[in-house]
C-alpha positions in Angstrom: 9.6 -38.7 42.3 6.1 -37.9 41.4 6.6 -34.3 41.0 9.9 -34.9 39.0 8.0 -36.8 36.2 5.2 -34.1 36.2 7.7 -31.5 35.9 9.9 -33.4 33.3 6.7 -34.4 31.1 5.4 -30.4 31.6 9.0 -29.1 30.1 8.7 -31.9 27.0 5.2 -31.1 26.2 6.1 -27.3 26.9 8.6 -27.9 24.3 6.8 -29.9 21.5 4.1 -26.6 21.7 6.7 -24.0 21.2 7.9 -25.7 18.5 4.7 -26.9 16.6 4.4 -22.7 17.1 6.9 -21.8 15.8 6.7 -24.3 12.4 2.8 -23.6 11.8 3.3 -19.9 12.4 6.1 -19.6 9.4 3.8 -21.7 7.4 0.7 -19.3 8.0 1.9 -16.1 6.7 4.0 -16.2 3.5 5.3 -12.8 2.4 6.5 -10.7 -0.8 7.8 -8.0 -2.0 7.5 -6.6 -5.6 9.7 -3.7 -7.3 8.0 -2.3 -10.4 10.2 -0.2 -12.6 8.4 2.8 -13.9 9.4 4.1 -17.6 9.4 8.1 -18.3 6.0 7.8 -20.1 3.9 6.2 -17.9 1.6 7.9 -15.4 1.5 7.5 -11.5 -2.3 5.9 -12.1 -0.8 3.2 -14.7 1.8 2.6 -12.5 -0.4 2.2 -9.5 -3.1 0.2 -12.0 0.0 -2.4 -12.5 0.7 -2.1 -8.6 -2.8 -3.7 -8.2 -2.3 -5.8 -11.0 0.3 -7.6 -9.8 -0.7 -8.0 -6.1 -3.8 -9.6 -7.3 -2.3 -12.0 -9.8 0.5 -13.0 -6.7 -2.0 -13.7 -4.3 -3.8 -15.6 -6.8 -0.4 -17.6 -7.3 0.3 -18.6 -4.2 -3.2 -19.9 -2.6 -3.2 -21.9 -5.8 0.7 -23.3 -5.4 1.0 -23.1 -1.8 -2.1 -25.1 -0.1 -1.0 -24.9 3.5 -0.7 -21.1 2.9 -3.4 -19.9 4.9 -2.5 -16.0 4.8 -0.3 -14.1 2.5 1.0 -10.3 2.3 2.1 -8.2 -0.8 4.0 -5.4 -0.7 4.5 -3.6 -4.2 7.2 -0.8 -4.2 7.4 1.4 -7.0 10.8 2.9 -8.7 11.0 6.0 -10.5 13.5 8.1 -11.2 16.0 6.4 -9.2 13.1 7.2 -5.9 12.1 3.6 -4.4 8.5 4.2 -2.2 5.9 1.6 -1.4 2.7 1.8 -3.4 0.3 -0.4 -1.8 0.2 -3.8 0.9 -2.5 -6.0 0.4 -2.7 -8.7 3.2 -5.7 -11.0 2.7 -6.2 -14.7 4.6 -7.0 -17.7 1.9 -11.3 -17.6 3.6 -11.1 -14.3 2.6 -9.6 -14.3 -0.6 -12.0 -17.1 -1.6 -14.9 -15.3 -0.3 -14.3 -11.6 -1.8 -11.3 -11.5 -4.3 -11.7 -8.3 -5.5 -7.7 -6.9 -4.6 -9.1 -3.3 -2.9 -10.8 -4.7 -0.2 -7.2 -6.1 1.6 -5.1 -3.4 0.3 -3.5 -0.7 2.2 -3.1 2.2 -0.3 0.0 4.7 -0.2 -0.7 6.7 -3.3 -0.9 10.6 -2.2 2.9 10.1 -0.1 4.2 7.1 -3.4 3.2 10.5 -6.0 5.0 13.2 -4.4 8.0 11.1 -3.5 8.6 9.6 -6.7 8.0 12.8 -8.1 5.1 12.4 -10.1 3.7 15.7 -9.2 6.6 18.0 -10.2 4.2 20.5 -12.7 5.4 23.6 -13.0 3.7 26.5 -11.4 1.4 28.2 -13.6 2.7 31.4 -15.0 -0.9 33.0 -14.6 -3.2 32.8 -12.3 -6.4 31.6 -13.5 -9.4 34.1 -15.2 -11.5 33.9 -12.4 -8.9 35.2 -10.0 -7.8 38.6 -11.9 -10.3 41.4 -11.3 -9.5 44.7 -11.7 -9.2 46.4 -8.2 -10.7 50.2 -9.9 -13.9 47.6 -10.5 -13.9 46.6 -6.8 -13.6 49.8 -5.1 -16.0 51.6 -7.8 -19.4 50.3 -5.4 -17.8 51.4 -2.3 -19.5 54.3 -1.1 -16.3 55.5 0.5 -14.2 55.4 -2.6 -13.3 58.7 -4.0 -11.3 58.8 -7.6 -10.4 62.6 -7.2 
């Protein structure tokens, strides 16, 4: 009988620990997601600027509304032209927030894929190539010793 009760009380407490667990784990990490809407004006930086912006001013949020919240993630995705692609992820614990809150230091950047995908780079070619480049080829060939203009 002594093993049944050691074996009963091992599943309960087993139990209680799974789901204490489970509850303080979904309380740890709280999570968001952000879309920011680009107009036809604005650059890739002042899009990426309000990116930062906004993660910063979130996180800010909710440590201050959320006191059991001891670790939160941003995820900020930008929209342009119909094109949605993630800009940045900051993910920052409340001991580090208070220590450092300067929003770079947690934050994952995706800036050189977010600019080509949303198409922020679509300059047309240039229709000359720059000064530097052209150079007669007679002025090339003229100090060649083996270079004969018959």
């Amino acid at each position: 009988m002594n093993i049944y009760s050691r074996l009963f009380w091992g599943a309960v407490l087993g139990l209680i620990s799974l789901v204490i667990t489970i509850s303080t784990a979904s309380a740890e990490l709280l999570e968001r997601n952000f879309i920011l809407d680009s107009d036809n004006g604005q650059s890739f930086e002042a899009l990426l600027q309000q990116a930062q912006d906004l993660a910063s001013q979130a996180i800010e949020q909710e440590f201050a509304n959320n006191p059991e919240t001891i670790e939160v993630s941003i995820t900020v995705l930008g929209e342009h032209q119909g094109q949605i692609v993630p800009l940045l992820r900051s993910q920052v614990t409340r001991v580090q927030w208070q220590r450092d809150s300067r929003i770079y230091r947690w934050t994952r950047y995706f800036a050189n894929n977010s600019k080509v995908l949303l198409g922020f780079n679509n300059r047309p070619a240039p229709s000359k190539p720059p000064a530097y480049l052209e150079m007669p080829r007679r002025s090339r060939l003229d100090g060649d010793p083996g270079f004969r203009d018959d």
